[in-house]
C-alpha positions as CSV (number, residue, x, y, z in Angstrom):
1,X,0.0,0.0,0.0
2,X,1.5,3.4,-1.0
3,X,-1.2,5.9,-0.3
4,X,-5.0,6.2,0.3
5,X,-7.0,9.0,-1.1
6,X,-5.7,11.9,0.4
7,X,-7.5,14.2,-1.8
8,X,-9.5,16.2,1.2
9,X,-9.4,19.8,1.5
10,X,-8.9,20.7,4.5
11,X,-6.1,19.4,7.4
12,X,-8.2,16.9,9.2
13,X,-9.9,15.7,6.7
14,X,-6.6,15.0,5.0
15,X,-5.6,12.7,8.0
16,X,-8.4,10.5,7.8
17,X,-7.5,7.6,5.4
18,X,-4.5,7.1,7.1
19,X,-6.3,6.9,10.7
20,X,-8.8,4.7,8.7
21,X,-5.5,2.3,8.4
22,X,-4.4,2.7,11.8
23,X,-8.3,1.7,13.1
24,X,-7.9,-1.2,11.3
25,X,-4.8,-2.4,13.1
26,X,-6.6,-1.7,16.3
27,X,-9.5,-3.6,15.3
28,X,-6.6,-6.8,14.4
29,X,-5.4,-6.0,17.9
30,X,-8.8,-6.5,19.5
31,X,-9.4,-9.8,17.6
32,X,-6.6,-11.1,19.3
33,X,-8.0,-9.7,22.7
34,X,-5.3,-7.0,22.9
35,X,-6.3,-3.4,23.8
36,X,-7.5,-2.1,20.6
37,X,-5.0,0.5,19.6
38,X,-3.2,1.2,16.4
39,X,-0.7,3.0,14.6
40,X,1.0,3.2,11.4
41,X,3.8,5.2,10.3
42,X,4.0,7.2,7.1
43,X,6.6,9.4,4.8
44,X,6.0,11.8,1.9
45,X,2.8,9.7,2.0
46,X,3.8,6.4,1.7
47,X,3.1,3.9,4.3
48,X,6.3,2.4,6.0
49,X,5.2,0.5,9.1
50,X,1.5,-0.2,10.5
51,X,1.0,-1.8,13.7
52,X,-1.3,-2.9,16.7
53,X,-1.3,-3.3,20.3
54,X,0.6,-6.8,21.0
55,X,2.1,-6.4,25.1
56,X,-0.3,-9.5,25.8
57,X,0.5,-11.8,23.1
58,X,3.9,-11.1,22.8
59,X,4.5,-11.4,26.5
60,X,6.1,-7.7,26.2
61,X,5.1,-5.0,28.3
62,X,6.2,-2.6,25.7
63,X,4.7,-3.8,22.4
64,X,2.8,-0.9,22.1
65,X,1.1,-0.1,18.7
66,X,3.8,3.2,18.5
67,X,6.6,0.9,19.4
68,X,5.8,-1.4,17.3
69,X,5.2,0.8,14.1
70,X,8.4,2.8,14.6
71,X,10.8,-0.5,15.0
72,X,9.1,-1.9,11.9
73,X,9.9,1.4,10.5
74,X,13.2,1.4,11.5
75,X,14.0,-1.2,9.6
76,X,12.4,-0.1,6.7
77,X,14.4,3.0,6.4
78,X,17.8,1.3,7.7
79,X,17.8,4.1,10.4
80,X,16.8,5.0,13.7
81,X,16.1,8.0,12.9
82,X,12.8,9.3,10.7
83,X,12.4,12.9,9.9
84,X,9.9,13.9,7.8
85,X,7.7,11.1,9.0
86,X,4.1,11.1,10.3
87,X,2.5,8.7,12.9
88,X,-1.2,8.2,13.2
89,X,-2.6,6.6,16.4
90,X,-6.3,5.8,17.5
91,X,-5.4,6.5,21.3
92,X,-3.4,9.5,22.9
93,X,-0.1,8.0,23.3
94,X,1.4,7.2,26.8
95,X,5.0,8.5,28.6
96,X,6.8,5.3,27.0
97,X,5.7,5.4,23.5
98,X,5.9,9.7,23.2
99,X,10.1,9.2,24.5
100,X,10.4,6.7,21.1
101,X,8.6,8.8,18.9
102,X,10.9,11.4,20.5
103,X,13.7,9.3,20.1
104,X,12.8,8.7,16.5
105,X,12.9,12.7,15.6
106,X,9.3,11.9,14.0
107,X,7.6,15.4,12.8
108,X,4.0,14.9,13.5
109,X,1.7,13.0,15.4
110,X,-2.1,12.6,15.0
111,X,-3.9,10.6,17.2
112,X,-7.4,9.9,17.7
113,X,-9.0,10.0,21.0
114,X,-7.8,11.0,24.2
115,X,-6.3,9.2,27.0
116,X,-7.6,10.8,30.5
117,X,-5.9,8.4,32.6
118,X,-2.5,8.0,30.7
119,X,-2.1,10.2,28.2
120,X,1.4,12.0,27.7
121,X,0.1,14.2,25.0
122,X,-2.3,16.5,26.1
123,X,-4.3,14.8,28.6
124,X,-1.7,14.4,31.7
125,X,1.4,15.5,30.2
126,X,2.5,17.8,27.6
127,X,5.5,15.6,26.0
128,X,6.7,16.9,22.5
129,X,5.2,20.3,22.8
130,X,6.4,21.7,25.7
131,X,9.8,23.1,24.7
132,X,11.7,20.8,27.6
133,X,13.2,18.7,25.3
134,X,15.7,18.6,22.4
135,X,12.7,17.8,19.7
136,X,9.4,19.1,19.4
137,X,6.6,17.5,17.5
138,X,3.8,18.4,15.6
139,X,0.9,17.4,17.0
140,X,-3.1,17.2,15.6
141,X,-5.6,15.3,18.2
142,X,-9.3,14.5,17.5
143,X,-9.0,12.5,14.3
144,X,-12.2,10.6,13.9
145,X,-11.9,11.1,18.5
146,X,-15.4,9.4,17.9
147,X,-14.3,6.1,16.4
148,X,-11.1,5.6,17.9
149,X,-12.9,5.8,21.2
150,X,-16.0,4.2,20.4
151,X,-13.5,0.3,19.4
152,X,-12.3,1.2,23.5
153,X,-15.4,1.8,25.0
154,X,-16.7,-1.4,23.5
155,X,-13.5,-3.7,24.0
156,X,-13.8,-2.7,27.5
157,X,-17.5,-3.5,27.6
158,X,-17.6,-6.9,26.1
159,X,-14.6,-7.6,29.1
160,X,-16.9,-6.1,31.7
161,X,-19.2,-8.6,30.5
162,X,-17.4,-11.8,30.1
């Protein structure tokens, strides 16, 4: 896959094929009764690395969608480094996965719905905008905030009633 229609107009609109593609990895996630969160990484529009939530099947505690997506681009790129890249993830990343997409000098991040209890973006912290570290990111919330919080909400039901 090289690039969905990005023909919107306007910025958000824009941003939502590619957080179509990151709902879908959440969705895989939730089939394999991981927390339904997603991400996928992208450059000059081209898809390098999608991902989902794995820290249950993968015994690992940091197999988060974010990690994930950036390791797999990583290796795509032969670098640790990705300027110029986007990341798109359903959920308001948490402390961990904002230091590697930190780490990874990634330009922007859109995410979907926010994280009251954990989130390091805007939630409970303010990591990659507030000037404290040595790279600040780009960073567009709310992208389709409905549906990326709607595959949660009923994860967590179906739990509640198992």
């Amino acid at each position: 896959m090289t690039t969905p229609d990005n023909q919107a107009s306007n910025s958000a609109d824009r941003h939502i094929p590619w957080m179509l593609v990151a709902l879908e990895q959440a969705k895989k996630s939730a089939l394999g009764g991981e927390i339904p969160v997603g991400a996928v990484l992208i450059h000059q529009n081209r898809l390098l690395a999608a991902a989902g939530n794995s820290p249950i099947g993968s015994q690992d505690p940091t197999a988060h969608a974010e990690i994930l997506a950036i390791r797999e681009a990583a290796r795509n790129l032969g670098n640790y480094r990705m300027p110029g890249t986007t990341i798109y993830v359903t959920l308001e990343p948490c402390i961990m996965c904002m230091g590697a997409i930190i780490q990874a000098r990634i330009d922007r991040l859109v995410f979907g719905a926010h994280d009251p209890k954990a989130g390091a973006v805007e939630s409970c912290y303010h990591i990659g905008s507030d000037a404290l570290l040595n790279h600040t990111i780009t960073i567009e919330s709310g992208i389709l905030a409905e549906e990326c919080g709607a595959i949660l909400k009923d994860f967590f039901r179906g739990k509640r009633r198992k």
